[in-house]
DSSP file (Angstrom, degrees, kcal/mol; ACC not computed):
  #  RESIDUE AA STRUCTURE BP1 BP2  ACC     N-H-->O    O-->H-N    N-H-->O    O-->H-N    TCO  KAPPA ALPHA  PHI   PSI    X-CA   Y-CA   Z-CA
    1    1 A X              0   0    0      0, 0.0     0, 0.0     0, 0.0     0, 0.0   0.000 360.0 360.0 360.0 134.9   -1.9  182.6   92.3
    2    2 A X        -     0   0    0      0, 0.0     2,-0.1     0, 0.0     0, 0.0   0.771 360.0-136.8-131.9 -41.6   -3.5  184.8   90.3
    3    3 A X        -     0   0    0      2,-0.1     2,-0.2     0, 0.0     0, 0.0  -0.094   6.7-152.3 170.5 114.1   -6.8  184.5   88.5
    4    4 A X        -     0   0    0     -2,-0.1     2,-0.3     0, 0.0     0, 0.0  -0.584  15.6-144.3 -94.9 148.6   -7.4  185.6   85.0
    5    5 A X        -     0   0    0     -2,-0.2     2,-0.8     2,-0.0    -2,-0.1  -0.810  12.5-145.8-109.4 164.5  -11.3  186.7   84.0
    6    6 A X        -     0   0    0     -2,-0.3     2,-1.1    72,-0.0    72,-0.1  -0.975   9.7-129.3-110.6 112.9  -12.5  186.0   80.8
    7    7 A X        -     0   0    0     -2,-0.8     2,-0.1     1,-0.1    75,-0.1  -0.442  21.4-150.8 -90.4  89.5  -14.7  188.0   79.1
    8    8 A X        -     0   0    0     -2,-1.1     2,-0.7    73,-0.1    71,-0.1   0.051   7.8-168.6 -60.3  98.1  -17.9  186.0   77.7
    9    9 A X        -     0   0    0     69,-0.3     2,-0.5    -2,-0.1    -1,-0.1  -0.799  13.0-147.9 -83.9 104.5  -19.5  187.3   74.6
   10   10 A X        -     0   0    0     -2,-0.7     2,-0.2    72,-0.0    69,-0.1  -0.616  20.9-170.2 -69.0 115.4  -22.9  185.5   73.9
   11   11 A X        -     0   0    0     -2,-0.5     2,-0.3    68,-0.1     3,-0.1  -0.512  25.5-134.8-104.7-178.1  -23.4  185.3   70.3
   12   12 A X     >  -     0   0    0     -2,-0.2     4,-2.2     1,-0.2     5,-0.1  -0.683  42.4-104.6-134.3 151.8  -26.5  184.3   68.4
   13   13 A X  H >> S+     0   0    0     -2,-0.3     4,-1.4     1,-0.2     3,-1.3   0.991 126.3  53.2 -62.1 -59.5  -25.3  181.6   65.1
   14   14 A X  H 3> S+     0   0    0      1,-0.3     4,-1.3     2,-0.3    -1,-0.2   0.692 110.1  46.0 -62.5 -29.3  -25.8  184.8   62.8
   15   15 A X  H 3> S+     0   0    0      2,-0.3     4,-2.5     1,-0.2    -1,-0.3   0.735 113.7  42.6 -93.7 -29.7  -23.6  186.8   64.9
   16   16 A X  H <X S+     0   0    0     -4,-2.2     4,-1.7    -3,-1.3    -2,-0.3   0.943 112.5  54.4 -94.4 -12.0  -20.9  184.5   65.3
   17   17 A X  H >X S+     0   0    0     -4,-1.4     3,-1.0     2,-0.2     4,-0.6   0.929 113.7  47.0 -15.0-102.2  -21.3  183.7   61.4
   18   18 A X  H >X S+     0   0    0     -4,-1.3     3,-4.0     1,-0.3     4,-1.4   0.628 113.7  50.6 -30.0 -88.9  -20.9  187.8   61.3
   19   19 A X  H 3X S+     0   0    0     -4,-2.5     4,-4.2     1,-0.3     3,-0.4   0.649 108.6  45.2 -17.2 -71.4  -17.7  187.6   63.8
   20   20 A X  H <X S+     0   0    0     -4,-1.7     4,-0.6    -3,-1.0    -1,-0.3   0.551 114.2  49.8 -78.9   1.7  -15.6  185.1   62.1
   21   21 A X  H <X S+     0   0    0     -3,-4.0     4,-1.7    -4,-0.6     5,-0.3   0.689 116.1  44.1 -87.6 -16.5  -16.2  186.9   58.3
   22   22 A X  H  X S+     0   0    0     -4,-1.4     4,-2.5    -3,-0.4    -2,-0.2   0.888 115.1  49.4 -96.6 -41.6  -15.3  190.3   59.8
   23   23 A X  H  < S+     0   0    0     -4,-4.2    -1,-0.2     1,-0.3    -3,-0.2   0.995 114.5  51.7 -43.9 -47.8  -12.0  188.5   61.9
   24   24 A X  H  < S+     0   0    0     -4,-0.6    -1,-0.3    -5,-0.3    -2,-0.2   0.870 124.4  19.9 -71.9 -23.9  -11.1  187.0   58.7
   25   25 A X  H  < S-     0   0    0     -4,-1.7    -1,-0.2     1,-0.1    -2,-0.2   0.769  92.9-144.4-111.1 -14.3  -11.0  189.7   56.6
   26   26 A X  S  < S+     0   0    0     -4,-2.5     2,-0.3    -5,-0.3    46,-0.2  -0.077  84.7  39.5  77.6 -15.3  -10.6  192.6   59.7
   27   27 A X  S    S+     0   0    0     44,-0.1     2,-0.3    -5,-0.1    44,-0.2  -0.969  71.2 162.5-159.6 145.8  -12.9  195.3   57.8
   28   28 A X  B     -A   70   0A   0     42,-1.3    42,-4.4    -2,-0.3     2,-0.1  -0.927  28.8-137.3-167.9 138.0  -16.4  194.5   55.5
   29   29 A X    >   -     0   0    0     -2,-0.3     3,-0.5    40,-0.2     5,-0.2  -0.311  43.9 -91.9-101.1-172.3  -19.1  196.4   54.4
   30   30 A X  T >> S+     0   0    0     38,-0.3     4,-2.8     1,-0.2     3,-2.0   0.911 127.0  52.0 -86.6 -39.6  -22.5  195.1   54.7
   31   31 A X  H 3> S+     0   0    0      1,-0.3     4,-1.2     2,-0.2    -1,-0.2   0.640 110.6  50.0 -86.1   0.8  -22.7  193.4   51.2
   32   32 A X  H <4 S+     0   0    0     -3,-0.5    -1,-0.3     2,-0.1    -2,-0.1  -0.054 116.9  45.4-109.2  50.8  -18.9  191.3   51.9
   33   33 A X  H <4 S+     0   0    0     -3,-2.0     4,-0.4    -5,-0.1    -2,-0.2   0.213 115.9  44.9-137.7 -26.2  -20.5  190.3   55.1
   34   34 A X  H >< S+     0   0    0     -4,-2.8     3,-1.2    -5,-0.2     6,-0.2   0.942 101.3  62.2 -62.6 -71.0  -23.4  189.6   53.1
   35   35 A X  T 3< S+     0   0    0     -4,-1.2    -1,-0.1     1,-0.2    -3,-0.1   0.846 113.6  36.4 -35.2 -34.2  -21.7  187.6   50.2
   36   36 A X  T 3  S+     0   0    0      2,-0.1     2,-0.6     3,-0.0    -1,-0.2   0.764  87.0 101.9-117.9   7.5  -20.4  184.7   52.8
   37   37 A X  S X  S-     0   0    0     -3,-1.2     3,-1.1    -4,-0.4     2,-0.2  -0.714  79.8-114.9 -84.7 144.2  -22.8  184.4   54.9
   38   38 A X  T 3  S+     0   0    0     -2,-0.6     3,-0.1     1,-0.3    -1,-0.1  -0.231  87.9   3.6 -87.3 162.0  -24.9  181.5   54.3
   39   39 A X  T 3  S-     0   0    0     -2,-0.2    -1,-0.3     1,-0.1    -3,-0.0   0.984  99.5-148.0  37.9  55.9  -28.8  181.7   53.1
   40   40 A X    <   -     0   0    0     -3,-1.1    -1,-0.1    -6,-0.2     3,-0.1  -0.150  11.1-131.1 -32.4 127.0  -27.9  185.0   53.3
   41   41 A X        -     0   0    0      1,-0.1     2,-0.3    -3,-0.1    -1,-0.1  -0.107  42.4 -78.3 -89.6-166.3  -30.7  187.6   54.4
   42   42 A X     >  -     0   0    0      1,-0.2     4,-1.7     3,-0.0     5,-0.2  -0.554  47.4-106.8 -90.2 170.0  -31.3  190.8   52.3
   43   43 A X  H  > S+     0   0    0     -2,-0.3     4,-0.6     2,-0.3    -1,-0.2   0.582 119.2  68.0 -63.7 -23.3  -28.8  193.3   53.1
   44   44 A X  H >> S+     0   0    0      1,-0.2     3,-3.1     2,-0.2     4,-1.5   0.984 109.4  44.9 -53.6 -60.1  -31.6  195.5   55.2
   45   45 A X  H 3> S+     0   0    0      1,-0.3     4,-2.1     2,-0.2    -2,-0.3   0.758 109.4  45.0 -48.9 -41.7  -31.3  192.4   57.5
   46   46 A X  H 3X S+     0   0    0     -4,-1.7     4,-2.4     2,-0.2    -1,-0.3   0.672 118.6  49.5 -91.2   1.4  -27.8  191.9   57.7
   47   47 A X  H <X S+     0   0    0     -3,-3.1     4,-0.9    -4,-0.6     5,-0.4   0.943 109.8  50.4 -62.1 -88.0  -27.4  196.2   58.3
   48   48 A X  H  X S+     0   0    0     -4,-1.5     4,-2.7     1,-0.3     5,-0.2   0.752 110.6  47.4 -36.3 -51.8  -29.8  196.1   60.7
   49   49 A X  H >X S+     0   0    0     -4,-2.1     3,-2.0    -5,-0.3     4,-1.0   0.996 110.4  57.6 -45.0 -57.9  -27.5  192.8   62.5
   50   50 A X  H >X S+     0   0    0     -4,-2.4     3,-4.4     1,-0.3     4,-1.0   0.868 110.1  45.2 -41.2 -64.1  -24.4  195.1   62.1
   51   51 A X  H 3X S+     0   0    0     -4,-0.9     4,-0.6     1,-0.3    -1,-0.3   0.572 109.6  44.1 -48.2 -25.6  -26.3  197.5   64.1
   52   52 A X  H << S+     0   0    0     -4,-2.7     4,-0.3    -3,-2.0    -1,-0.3   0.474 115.0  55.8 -90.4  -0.4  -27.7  195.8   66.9
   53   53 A X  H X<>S+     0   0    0     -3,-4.4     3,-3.6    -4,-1.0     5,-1.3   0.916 106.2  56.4 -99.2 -75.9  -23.9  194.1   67.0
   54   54 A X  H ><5S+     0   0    0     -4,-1.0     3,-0.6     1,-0.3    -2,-0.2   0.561 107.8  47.2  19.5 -71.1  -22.9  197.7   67.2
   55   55 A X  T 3<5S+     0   0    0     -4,-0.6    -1,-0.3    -5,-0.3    -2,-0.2   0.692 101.0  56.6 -35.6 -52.1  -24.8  198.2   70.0
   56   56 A X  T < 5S-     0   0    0     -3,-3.6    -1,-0.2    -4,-0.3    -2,-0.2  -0.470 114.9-106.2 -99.2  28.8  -24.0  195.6   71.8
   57   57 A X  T < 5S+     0   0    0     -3,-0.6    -3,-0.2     2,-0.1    -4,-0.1   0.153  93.4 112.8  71.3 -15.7  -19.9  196.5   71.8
   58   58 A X  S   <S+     0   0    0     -5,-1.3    15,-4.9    -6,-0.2    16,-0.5   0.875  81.6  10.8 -60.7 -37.6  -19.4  193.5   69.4
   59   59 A X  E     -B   72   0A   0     13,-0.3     2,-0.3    14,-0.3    13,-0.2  -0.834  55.6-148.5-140.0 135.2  -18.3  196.2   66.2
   60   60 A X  E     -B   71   0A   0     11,-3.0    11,-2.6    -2,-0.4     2,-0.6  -0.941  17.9-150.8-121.1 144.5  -17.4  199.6   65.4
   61   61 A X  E     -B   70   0A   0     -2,-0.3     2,-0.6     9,-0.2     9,-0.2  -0.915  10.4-172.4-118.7 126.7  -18.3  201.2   62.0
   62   62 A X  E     -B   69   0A   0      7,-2.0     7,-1.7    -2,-0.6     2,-0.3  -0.832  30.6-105.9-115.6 137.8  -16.4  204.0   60.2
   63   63 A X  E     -B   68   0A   0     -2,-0.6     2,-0.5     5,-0.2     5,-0.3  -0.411  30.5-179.7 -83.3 139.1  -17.4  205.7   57.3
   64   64 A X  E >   -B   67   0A   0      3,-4.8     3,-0.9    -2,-0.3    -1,-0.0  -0.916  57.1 -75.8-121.4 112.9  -15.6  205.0   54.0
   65   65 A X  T 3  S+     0   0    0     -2,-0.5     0, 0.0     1,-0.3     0, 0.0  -0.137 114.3   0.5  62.5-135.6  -17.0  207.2   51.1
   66   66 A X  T 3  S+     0   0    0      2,-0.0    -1,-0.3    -3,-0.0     2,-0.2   0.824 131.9  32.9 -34.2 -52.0  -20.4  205.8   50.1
   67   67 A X  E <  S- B   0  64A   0     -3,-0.9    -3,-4.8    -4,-0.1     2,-0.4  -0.468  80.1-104.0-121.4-176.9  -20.7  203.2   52.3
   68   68 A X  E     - B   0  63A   0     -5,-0.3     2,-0.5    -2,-0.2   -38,-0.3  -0.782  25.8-147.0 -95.3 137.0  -19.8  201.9   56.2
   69   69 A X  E     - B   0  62A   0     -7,-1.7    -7,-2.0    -2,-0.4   -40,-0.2  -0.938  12.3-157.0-125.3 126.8  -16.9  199.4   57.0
   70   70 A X  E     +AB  28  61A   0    -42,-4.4   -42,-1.3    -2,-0.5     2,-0.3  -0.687  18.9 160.8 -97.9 150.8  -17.3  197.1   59.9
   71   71 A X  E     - B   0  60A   0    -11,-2.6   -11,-3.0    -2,-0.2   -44,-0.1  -0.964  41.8 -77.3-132.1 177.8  -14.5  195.3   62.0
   72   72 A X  E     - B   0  59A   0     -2,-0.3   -13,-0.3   -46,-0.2   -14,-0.1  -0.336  19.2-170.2 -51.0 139.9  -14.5  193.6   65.5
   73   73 A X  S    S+     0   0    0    -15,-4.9     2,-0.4     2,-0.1   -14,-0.3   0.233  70.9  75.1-115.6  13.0  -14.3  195.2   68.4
   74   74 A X  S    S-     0   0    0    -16,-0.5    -2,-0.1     1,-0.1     5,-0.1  -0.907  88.0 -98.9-113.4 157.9  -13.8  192.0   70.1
   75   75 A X    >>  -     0   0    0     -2,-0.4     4,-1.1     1,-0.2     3,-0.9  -0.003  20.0-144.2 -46.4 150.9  -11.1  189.7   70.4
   76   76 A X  T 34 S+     0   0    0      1,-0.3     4,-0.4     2,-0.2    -1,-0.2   0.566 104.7  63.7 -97.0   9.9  -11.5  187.1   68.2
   77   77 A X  T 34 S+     0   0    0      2,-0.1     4,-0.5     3,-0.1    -1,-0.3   0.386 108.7  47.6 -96.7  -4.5   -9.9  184.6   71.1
   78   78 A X  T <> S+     0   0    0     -3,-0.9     4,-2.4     2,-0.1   -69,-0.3   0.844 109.7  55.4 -69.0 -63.5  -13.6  185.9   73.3
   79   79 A X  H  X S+     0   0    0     -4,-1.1     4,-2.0     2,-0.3     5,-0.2   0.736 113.2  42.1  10.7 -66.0  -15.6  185.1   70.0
   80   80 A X  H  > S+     0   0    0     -4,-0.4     4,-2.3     1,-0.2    -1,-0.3   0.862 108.7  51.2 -84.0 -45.2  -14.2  182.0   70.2
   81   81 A X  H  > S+     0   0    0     -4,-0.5     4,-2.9     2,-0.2    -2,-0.3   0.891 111.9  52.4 -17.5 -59.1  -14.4  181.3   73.3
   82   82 A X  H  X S+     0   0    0     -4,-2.4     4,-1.4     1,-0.2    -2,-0.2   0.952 108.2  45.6 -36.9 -69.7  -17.9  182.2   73.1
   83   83 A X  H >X S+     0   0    0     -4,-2.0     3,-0.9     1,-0.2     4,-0.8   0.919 111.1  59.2 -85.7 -53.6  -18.9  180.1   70.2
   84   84 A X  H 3X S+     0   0    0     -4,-2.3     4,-2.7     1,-0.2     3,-0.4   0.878 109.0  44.2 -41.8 -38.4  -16.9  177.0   71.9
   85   85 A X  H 3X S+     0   0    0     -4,-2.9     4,-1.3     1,-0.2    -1,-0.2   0.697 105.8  49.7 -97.7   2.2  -18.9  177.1   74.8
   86   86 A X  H << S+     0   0    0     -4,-1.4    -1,-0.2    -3,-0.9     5,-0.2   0.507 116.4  54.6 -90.7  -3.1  -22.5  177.6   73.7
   87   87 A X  H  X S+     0   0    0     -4,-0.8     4,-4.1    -3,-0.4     5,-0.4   0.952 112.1  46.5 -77.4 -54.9  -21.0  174.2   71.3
   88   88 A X  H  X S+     0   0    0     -4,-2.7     6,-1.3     1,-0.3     4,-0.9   0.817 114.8  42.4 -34.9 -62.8  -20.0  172.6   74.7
   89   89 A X  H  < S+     0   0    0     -4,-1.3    -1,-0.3     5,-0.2     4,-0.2   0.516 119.0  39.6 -70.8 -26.5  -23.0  173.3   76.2
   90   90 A X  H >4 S+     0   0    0     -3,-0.4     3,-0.5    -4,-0.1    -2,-0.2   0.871 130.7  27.0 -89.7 -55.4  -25.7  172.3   73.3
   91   91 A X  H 3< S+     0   0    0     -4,-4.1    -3,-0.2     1,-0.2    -2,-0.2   0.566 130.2  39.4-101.1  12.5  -24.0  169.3   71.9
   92   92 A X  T >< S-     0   0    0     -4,-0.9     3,-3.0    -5,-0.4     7,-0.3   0.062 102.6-114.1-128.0  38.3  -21.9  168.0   75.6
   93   93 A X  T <  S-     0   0    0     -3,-0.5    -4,-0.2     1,-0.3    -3,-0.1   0.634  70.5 -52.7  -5.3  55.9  -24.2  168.6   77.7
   94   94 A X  T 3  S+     0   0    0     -6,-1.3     2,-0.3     1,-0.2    -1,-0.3   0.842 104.1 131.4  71.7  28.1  -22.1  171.2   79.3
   95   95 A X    X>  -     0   0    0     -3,-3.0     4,-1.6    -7,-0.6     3,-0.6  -0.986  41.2-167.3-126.1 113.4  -19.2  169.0   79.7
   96   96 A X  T 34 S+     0   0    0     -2,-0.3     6,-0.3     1,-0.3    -1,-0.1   0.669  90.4  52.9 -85.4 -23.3  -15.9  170.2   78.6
   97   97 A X  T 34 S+     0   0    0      4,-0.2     5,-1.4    -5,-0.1    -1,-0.3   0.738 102.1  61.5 -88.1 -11.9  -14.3  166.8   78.8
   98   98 A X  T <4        0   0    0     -3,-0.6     5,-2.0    -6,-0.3     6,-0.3   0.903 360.0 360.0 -48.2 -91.2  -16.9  165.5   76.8
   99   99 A X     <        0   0    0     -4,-1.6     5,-1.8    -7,-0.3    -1,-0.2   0.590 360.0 360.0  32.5 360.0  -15.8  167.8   74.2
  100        !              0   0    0      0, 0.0     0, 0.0     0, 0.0     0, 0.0   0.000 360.0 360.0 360.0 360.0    0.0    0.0    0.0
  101  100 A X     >        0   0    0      0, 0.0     4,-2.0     0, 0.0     5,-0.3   0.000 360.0 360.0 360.0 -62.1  -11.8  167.3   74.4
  102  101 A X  H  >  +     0   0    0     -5,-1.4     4,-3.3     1,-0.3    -3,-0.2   0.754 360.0  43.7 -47.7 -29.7  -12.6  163.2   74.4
  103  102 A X  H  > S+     0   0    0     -5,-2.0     4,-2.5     2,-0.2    -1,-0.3   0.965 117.0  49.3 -83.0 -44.7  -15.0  163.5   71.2
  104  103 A X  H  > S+     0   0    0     -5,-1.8     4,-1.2    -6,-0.3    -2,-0.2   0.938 114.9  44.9 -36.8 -56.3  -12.0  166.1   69.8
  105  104 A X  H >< S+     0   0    0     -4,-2.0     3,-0.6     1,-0.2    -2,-0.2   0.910 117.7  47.0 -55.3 -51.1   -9.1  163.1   70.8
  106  105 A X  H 3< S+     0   0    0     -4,-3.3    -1,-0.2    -5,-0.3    -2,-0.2   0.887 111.5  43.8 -59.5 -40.9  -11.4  160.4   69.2
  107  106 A X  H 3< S+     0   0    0     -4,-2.5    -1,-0.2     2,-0.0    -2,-0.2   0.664  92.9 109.4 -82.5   0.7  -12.3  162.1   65.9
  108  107 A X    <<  -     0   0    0     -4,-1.2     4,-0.1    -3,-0.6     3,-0.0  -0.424  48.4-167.8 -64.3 147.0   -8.1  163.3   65.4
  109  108 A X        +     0   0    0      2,-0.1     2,-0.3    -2,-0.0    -1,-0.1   0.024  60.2  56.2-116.6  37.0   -6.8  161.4   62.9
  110  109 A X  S    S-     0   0    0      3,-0.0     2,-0.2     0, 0.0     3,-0.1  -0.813  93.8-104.1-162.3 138.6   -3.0  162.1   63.2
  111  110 A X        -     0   0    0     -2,-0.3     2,-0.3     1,-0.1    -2,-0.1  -0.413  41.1 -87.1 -96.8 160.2   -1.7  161.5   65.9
  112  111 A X        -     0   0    0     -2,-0.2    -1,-0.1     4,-0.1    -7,-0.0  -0.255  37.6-125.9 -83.4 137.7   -0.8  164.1   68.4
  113  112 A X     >  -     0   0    0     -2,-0.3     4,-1.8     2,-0.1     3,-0.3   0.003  19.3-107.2 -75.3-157.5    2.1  165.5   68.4
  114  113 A X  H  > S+     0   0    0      2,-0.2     4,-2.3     3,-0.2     5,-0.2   0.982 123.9  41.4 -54.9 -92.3    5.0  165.9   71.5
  115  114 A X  H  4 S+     0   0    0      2,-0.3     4,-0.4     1,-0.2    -1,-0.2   0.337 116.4  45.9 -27.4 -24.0    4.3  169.5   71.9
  116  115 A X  H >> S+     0   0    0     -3,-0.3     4,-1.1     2,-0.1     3,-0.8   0.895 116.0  50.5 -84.0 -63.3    0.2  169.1   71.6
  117  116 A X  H >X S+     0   0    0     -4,-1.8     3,-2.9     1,-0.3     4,-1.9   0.895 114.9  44.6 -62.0 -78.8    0.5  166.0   74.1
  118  117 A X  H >X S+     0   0    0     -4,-2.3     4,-2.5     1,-0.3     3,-1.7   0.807 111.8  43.4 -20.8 -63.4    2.4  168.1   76.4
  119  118 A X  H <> S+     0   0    0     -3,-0.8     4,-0.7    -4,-0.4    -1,-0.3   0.729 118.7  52.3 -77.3  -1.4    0.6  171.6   76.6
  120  119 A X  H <X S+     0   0    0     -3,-2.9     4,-1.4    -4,-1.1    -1,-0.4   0.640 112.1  46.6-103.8 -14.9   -2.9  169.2   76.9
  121  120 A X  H <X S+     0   0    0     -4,-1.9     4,-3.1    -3,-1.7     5,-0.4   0.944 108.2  49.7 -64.1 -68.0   -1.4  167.5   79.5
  122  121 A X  H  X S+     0   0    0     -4,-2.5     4,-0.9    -5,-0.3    -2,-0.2   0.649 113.9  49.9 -35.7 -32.8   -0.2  170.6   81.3
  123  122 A X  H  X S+     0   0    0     -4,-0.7     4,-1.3    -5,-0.3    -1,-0.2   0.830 112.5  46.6 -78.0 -47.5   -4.1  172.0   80.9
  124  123 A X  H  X S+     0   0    0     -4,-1.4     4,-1.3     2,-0.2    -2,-0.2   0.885 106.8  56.5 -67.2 -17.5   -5.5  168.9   82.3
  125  124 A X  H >< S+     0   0    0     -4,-3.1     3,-1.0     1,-0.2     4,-0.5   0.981 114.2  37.4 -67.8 -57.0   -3.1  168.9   84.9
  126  125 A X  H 3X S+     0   0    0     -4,-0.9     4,-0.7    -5,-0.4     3,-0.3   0.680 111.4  63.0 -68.1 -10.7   -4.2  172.6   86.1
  127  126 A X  H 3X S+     0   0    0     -4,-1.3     4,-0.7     2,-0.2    -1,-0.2   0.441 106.6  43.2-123.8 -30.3   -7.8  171.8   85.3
  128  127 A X  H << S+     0   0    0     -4,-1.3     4,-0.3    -3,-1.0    -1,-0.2   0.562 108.2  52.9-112.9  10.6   -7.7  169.3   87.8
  129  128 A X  H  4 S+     0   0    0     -4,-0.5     4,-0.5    -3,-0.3    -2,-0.2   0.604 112.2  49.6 -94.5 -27.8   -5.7  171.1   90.8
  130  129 A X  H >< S+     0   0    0     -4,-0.7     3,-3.0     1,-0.2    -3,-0.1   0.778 106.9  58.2 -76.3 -82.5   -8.5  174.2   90.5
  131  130 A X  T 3< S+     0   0    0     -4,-0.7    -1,-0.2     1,-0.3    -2,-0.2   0.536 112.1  37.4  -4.8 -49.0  -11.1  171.2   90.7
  132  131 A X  T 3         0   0    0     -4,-0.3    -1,-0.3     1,-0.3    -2,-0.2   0.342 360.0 360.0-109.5  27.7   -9.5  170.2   94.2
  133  132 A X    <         0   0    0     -3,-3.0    -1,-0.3    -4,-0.5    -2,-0.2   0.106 360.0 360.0 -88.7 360.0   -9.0  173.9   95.3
C-alpha cells in the first residue's frame, strides 16, 4: 500500500485570513487583501504580511503596472488542511473524532447516501492504519 505525504503549512489566523481571500479571488493587491480582512491593519502591515508570506513559499507576487498582485502558491486543499488542524488541536484537544462527532451533532440535514458512505469508507481506513 502506498502512503501519500501531506504537506503541512502552519499558518498564523492573519495568514490563513490572507490565504482564503487570495484562493477566493486567485490574484489581490495589498488593498483587496486589505478591504476583507477583518480589523484590518494599515496597508504597511498587511505589505509587510504579504512579504514575510512570500518568504515563507506561501505567495508569489508579480508586478502589475503600479502596484503588485499576490496569489497562492499553495494548494488551497494544504491551507486547509492546515487551518483544520491547528482547529482540531486548539478547540478538540487534538482529537480528530472529537471534531467529526461535534461536525455530526451540529448537521442539521441529515446526511446524505453518498456523505454516509465516503465517511464510512474514511472511518473504515482510519481504523485499519490504527491496527497496522
Amino acid at each position: 500500500m502506498t502512503k501519500t505525504t501531506t504537506t503541512t503549512v502552519d499558518l498564523t489566523r492573519r495568514e490563513s485570513q490572507i490565504m482564503d481571500i487570495l484562493h477566493r479571488r486567485r490574484r489581490a493587491t495589498v488593498e483587496d487583501v486589505r478591504s476583507e480582512l477583518p480589523e484590518a491593519p494599515s496597508p504597511s502591515s498587511v505589505r509587510k504580511l504579504l512579504d514575510i508570506m512570500i518568504e515563507r513559499g506561501l505567495l508569489v507576487r508579480e508586478y502589475d503596472g503600479p502596484r503588485f498582485i499576490y496569489s497562492p502558491a499553495v494548494p488551497q486543499e494544504d491551507a486547509s488542511r492546515s487551518a483544520l488542524s491547528r482547529l482540531v488541536r486548539t478547540f478538540f484537544d487534538d482529537s480528530p473524532g472529537a471534531a467529526v462527532a461535534a461536525l455530526l451533532d451540529m448537521t442539521r440535514t441529515p446526511l446524505s447516501t453518498d456523505e454516509y458512505r465516503r465517511l464510512r469508507t474514511l472511518l473504515d481506513r482510519a481504523r485499519r492504519q490504527g491496527e497496522e
